[in-house]
C-alpha positions in Angstrom: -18.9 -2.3 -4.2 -15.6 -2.4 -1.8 -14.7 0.8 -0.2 -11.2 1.2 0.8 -9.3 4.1 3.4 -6.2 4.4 3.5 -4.4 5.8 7.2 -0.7 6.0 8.3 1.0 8.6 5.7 2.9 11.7 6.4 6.4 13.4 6.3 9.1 11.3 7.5 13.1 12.4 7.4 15.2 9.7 5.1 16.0 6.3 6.6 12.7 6.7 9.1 9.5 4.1 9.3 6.6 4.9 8.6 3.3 2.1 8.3 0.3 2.8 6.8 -3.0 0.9 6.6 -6.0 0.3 4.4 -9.4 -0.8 5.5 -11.9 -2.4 3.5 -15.6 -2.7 3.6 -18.7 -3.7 1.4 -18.7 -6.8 -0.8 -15.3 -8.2 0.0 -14.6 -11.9 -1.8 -13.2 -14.3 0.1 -10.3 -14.5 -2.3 -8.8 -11.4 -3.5 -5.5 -9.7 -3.6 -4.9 -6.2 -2.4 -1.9 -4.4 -2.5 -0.1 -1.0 -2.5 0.5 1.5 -5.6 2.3 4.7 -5.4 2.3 7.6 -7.6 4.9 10.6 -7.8 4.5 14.1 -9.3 5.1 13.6 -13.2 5.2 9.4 -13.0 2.1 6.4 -14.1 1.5 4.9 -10.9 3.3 2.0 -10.4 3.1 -1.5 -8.4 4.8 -1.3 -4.5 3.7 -4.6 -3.2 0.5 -7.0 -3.8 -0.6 -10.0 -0.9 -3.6 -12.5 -1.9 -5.4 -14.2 0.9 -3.1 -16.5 1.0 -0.4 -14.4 2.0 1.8 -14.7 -1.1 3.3 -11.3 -1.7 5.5 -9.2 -4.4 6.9 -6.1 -4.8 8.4 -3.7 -6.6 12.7 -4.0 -7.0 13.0 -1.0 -5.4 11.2 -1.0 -2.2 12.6 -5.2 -1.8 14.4 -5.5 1.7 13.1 -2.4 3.1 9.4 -2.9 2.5 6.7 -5.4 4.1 3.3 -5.9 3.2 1.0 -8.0 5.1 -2.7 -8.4 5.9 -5.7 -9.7 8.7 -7.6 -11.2 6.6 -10.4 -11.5 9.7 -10.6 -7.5 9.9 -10.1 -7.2 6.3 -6.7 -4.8 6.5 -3.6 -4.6 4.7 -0.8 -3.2 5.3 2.8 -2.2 4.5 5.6 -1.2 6.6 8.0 0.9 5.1 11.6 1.2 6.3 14.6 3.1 5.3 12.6 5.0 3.1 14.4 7.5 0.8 13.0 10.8 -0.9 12.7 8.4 -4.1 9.8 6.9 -2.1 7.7 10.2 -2.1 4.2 9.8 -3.3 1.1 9.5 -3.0 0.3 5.8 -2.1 -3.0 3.8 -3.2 -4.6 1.2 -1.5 -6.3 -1.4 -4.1 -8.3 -4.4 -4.2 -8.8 -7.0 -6.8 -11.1 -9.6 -6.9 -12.3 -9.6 -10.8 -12.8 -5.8 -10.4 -10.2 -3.2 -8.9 -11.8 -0.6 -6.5 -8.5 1.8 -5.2 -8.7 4.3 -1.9 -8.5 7.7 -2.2 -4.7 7.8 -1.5 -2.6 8.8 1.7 0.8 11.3 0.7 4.1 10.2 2.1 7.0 12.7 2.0 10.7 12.0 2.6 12.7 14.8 3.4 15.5 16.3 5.7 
């Protein structure tokens, strides 16, 4: 079993920062990926950004250039910075973790608005 909490989300004006953070306990694999997810009122949830151990990352079109995701392996974190976010990016965001099973936190709401 992994267990994953998310931190860091909130209510942010557009074009503000915000950075939130996901720690992860229990049976963690040495190789794994982890990664970000978002979900809006209405909309599937949807891929944000993914990082595997070794640090290659991907992400989403829409969040490219003002997103970052990145991870200490040693305290078993990950991460993602968010910059110039827009209302668009108003959710509620998912920490997961794959590593031939996907466990997922309990999410963390982030809300851009003026």
């Amino acid at each position: 079993q992994v267990q994953l909490v998310e931190s860091g989300g909130g209510l942010v004006q557009p074009g503000g920062s915000l950075r939130l953070s996901c720690a992860a306990s229990g049976s963690i694999f040495s190789i794994n990926v982890m990664g970000w997810y978002r979900q809006a009122p209405g909309k599937q949830r949807e891929l944000v950004a993914g990082i595997s151990t070794g640090g290659r990352t991907n992400y989403a079109d829409s969040v490219k250039g003002r997103f970052t995701i990145f991870r200490d392996n040693a305290k078993n974190m990950v991460y993602l910075q968010m910059n110039s976010l827009k209302p668009e990016d108003t959710a509620v965001y998912y920490c997961s973790y794959y590593a031939g099973k996907n466990y997922w936190g309990q999410g963390t709401q982030v809300t851009v608005s003026s």
